[in-house]
C-alpha positions as CSV (number, residue, x, y, z in Angstrom):
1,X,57.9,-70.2,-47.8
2,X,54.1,-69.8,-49.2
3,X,54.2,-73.2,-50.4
4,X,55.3,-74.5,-46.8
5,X,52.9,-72.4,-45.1
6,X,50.1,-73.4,-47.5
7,X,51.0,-77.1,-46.4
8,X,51.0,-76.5,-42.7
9,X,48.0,-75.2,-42.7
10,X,46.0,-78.3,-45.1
11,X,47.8,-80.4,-42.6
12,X,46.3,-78.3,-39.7
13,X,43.1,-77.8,-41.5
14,X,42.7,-82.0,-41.6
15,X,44.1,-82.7,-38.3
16,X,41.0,-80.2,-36.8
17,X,38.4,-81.8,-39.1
18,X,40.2,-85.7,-37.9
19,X,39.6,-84.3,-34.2
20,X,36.5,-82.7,-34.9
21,X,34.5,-86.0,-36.7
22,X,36.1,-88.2,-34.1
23,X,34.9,-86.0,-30.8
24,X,31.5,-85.8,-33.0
25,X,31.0,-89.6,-33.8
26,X,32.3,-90.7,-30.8
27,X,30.2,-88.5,-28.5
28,X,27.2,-89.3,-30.4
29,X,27.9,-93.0,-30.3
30,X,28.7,-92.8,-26.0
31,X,25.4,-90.8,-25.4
32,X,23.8,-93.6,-27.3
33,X,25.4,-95.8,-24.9
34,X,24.0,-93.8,-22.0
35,X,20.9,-93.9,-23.5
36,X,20.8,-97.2,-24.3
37,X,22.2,-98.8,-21.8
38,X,22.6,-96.9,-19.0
39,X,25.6,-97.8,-16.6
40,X,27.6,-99.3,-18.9
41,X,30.5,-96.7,-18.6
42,X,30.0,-95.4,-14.7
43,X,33.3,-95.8,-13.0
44,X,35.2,-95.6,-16.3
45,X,35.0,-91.8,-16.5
46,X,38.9,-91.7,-16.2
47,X,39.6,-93.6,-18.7
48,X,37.6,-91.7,-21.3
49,X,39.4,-88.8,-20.1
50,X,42.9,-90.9,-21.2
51,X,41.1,-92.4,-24.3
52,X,40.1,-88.8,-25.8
53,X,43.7,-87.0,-24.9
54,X,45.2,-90.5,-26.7
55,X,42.5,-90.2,-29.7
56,X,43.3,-86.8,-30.4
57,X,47.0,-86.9,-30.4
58,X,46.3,-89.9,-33.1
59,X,44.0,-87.2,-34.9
60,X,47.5,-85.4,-35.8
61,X,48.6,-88.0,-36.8
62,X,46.6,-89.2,-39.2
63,X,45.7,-85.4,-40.3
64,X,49.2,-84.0,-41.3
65,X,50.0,-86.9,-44.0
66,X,46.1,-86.5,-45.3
67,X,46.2,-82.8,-45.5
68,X,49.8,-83.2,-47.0
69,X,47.8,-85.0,-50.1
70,X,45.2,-83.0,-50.3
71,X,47.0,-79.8,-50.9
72,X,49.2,-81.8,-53.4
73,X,45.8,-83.1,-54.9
74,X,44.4,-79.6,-54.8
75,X,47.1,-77.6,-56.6
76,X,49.0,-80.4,-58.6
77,X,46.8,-83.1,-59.6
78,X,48.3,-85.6,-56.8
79,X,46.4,-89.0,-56.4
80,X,44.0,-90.5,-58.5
81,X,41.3,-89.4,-56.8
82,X,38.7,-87.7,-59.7
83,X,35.7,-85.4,-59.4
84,X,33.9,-86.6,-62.6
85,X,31.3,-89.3,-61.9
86,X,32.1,-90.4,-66.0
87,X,35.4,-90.5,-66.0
88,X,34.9,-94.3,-65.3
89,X,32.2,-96.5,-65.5
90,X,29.2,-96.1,-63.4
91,X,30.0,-99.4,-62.2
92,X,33.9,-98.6,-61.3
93,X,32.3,-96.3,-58.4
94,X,30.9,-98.9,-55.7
95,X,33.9,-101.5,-57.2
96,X,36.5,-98.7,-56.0
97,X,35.0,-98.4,-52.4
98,X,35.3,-102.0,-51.9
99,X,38.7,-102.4,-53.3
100,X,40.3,-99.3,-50.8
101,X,38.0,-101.6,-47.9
102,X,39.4,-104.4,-48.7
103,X,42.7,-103.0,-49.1
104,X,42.7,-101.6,-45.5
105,X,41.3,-104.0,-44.2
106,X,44.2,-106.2,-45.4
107,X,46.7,-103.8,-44.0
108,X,44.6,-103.8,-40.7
109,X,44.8,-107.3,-39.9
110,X,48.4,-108.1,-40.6
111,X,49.6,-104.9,-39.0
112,X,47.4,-105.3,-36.3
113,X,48.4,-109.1,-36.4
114,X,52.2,-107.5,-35.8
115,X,51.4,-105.3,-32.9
116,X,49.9,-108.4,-30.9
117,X,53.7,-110.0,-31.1
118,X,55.4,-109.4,-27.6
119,X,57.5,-106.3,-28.2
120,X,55.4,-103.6,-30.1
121,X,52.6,-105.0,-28.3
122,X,54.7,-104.0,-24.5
123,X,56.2,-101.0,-26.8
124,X,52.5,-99.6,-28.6
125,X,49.6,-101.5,-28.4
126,X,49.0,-102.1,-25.0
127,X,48.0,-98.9,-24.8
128,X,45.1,-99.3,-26.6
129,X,44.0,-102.5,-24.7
130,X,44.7,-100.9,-21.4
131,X,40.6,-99.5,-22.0
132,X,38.8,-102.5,-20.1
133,X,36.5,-102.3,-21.1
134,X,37.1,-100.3,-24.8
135,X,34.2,-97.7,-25.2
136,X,33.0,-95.7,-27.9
137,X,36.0,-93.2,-26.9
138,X,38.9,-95.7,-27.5
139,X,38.5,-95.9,-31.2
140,X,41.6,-93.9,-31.8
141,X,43.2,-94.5,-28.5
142,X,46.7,-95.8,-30.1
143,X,50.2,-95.1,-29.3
144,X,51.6,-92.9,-31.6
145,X,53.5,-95.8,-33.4
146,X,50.3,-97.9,-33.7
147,X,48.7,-94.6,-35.4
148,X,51.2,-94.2,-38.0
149,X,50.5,-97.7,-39.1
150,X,47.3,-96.6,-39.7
151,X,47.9,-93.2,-40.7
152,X,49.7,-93.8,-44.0
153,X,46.8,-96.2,-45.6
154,X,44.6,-94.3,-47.1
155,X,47.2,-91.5,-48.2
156,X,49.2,-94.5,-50.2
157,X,46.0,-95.9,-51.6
158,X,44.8,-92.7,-53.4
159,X,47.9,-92.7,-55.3
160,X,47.1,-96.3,-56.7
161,X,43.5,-97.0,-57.0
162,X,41.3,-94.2,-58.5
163,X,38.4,-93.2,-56.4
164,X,35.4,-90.2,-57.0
165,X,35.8,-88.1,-54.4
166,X,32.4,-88.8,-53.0
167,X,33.7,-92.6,-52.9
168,X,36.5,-91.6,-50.9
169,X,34.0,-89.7,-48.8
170,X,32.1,-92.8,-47.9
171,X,35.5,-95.0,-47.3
172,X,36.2,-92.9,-44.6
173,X,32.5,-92.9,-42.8
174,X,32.8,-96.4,-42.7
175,X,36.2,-96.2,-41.4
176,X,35.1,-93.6,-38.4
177,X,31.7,-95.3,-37.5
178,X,33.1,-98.6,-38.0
179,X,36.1,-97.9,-35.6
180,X,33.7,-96.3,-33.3
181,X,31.0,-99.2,-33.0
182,X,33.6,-101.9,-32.4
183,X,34.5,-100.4,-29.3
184,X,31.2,-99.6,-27.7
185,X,30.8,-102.4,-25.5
186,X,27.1,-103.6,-27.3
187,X,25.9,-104.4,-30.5
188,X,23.9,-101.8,-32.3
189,X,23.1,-103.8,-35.5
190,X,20.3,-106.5,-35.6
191,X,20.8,-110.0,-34.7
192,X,19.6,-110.9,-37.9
193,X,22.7,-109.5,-39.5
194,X,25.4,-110.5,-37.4
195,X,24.1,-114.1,-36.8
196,X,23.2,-114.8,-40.0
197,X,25.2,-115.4,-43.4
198,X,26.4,-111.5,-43.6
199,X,27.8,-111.5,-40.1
200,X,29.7,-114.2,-40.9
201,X,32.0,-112.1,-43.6
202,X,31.1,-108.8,-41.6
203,X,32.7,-107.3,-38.6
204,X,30.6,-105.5,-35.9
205,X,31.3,-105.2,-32.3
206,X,30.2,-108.6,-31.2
207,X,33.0,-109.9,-33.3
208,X,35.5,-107.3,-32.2
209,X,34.2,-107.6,-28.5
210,X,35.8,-111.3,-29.2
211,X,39.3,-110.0,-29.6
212,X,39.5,-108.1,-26.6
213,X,38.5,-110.9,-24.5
214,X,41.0,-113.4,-25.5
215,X,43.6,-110.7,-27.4
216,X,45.1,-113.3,-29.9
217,X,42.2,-113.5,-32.5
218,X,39.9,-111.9,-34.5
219,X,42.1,-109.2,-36.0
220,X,40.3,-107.7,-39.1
221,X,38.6,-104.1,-39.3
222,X,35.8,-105.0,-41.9
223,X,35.7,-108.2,-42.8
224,X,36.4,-112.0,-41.4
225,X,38.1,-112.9,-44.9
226,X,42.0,-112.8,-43.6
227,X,40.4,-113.9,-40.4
228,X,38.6,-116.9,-41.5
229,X,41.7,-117.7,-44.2
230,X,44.5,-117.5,-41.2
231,X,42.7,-119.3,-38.7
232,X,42.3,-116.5,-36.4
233,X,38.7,-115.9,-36.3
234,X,36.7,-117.0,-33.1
235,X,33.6,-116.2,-33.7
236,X,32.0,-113.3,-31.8
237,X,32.7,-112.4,-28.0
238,X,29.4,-111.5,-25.2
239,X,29.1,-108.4,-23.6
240,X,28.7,-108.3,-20.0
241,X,26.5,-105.7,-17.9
242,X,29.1,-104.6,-15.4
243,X,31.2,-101.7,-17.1
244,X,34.0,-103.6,-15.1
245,X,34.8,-106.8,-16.8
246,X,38.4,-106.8,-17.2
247,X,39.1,-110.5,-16.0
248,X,40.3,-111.8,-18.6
249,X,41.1,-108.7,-20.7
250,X,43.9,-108.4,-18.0
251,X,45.3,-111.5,-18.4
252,X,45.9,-110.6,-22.2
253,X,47.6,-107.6,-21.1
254,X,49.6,-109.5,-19.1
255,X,50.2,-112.6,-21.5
256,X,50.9,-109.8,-24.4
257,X,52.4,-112.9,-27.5
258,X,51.0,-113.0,-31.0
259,X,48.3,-111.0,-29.6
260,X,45.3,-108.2,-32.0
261,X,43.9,-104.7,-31.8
């Protein structure tokens, strides 16, 4: 019974600090919006309502398998994640980050690939393209089902690839702000990085801004590779000034077929 409770509350513990960095990076990201461009998200107040209650209920979900292995890490050396910086090569550290990227990003697209074919697209991931237009709320707007795809990515990975728990650390900022700027209706980066030679292996929201516009493209999370390789990637999208701009968006919804998220 001490065990279980001990579990239960890791997996409570990480599903409040899930709900917690999303609400924080989120909210920073939309009053950047407001900030920045002001207007973008007037009429849409509704659907940020539906997008946080959606986001948060993902939060559990991807909190209870994460606190799961972090209490097994924590008291019985679960995972191969490691706390001494020399128990690999200096070099291993940055290598290990892009390998759990890359790995995700893998899963990503040919999950998200999945959810775009007509039934779990009508059963799960319309849901998250019902926010037309997405904003910096919808990140983790996903059907439960959709959410457990993701949920059980990084929890399998640290079982397989060793990571310093700082490395880890910095997988998962890049997952949160990553997933957040997508989905904020403008480009934050510079020009000079998303038109040029990085963008072109890079995703930011002018590429992700693409899929949501035509629905069966453009599918990765970090990079074009799988993308570029499938022949799925259509370049990057435009963002248009009326916070209403669900033309064509709609007629995804409605055309649903090898669809992305």
């Amino acid at each position: 019974m001490t065990v279980m409770l001990a579990i239960l509350l890791s997996a409570a513990a990480m599903t409040a600090i899930v709900g917690v960095r999303y609400l924080i990076v989120s909210g920073a990201f939309a009053a950047a919006t407001r900030m920045r461009h002001p207007g973008l998200y007037t009429g849409l107040d509704k659907q940020m309502r539906r997008e946080i209650v959606w986001s948060l209920a993902s939060a559990a979900i991807y909190g209870v398998p994460a606190g799961v292995v972090a209490w097994g890490w924590q008291n019985h050396g679960w995972t191969r994640i490691y706390t001494d910086i020399h128990a690999y090569p200096l070099w291993y550290a940055p290598l290990s980050v892009l390998l759990y990227l890359f790995a995700h990003d893998t899963w990503f697209y040919w999950t998200h690939r999945w959810m775009h074919r007509p039934k779990p697209f009508k059963l799960a991931h319309a849901l998250h393209h019902a926010s037309r237009p997405p904003t910096a709320w919808a990140a983790m707007a996903f059907h439960p089902i959709e959410a457990l795809t993701g949920a059980v990515v990084i929890p399998l990975l640290v079982f397989l690839i060793p990571i310093h728990v700082a490395g880890l650390g910095v997988v998962l900022t890049v997952m949160t702000v990553m997933g957040v700027t997508n989905h904020m209706g403008w480009e934050m980066f510079p020009a000079a990085m998303w038109q040029g030679r990085l963008g072109g292996w890079l995703i930011t929201a002018s590429h992700h801004q693409r899929h949501h516009e035509r629905y069966r493209c453009n599918y990765g999370l970090y990079f074009r590779f799988w993308d570029r390789l499938c022949g799925t990637d259509q370049g990057i999208g435009q963002f248009r000034d009326s916070p209403r701009r669900g033309g064509r968006a709609a007629a995804g919804v409605a055309a649903g077929g090898d669809a992305g998220r």
